[in-house]
C-alpha positions in Angstrom: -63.5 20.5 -68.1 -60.1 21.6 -69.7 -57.9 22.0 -66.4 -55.0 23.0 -68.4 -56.3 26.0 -70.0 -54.6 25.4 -73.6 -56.7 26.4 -76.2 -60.7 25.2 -76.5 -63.7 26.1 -78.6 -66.1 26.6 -75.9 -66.5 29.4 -73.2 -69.0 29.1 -70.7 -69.6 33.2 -69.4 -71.4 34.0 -66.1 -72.2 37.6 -65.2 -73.4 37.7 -61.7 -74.1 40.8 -58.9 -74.7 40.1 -55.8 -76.1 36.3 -56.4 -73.1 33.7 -54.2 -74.9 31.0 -53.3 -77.0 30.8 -56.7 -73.7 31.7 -58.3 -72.0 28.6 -56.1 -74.9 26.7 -57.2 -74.6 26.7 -60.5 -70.7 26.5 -60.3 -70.9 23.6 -59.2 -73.3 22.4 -61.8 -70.5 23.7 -64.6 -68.1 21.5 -62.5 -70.0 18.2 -63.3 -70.6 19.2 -67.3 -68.3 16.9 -69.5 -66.5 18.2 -72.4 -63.4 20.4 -73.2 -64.1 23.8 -72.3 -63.3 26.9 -69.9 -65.2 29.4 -67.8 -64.9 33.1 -67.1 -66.9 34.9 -64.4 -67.3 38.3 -64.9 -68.5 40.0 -61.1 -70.2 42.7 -61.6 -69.0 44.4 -58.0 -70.8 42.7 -55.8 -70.6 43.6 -52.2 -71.8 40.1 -51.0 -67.7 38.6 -51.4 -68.6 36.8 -54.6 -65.1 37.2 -55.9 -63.5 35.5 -52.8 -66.0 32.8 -53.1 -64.9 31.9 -56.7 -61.4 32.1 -55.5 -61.3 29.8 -52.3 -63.8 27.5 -54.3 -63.2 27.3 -57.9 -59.6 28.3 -58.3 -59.9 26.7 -61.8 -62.2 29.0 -63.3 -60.9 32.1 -64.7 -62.5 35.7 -62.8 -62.8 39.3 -63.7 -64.0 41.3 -60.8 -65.6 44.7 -61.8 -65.5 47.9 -59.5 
C-alpha cells in the first residue's frame, strides 16, 4: 500500500451504508494486499459511526462522508 499518497495507477473504491464491522472486515483485508495503490471510502451517511471507525482505524485511507 502506497503510505505516501504520491501519485499511483490503482484505486481501490468502497461504498458502504450502514455495514462497520463488514466494512472493518474487509479493511483490513485491503491492509494486507501488496502493491502500490490507494483507497477511498465513500460513506454513504450511515448512522452506525462508520466514518469515525475509518478514522480511529485506518487513518491512512482517504474518506468522503455523505449526508
Amino acid at each position: 500500500m502506497n503510505i505516501n499518497h504520491s501519485i499511483t495507477l490503482t484505486l481501490v473504491g468502497i461504498l458502504t451504508w450502514n455495514k462497520k464491522d463488514k466494512l472493518r472486515r474487509c479493511l483490513k483485508s485491503v491492509e494486507r494486499m501488496e502493491g502500490d495503490f490507494d483507497v477511498l471510502v465513500v460513506d454513504n451517511g450511515s448512522t452506525d459511526n462508520t466514518h469515525e471507525m475509518i478514522k480511529k482505524e485506518f487513518p491512512l485511507f482517504s474518506l468522503i462522508s455523505l449526508p
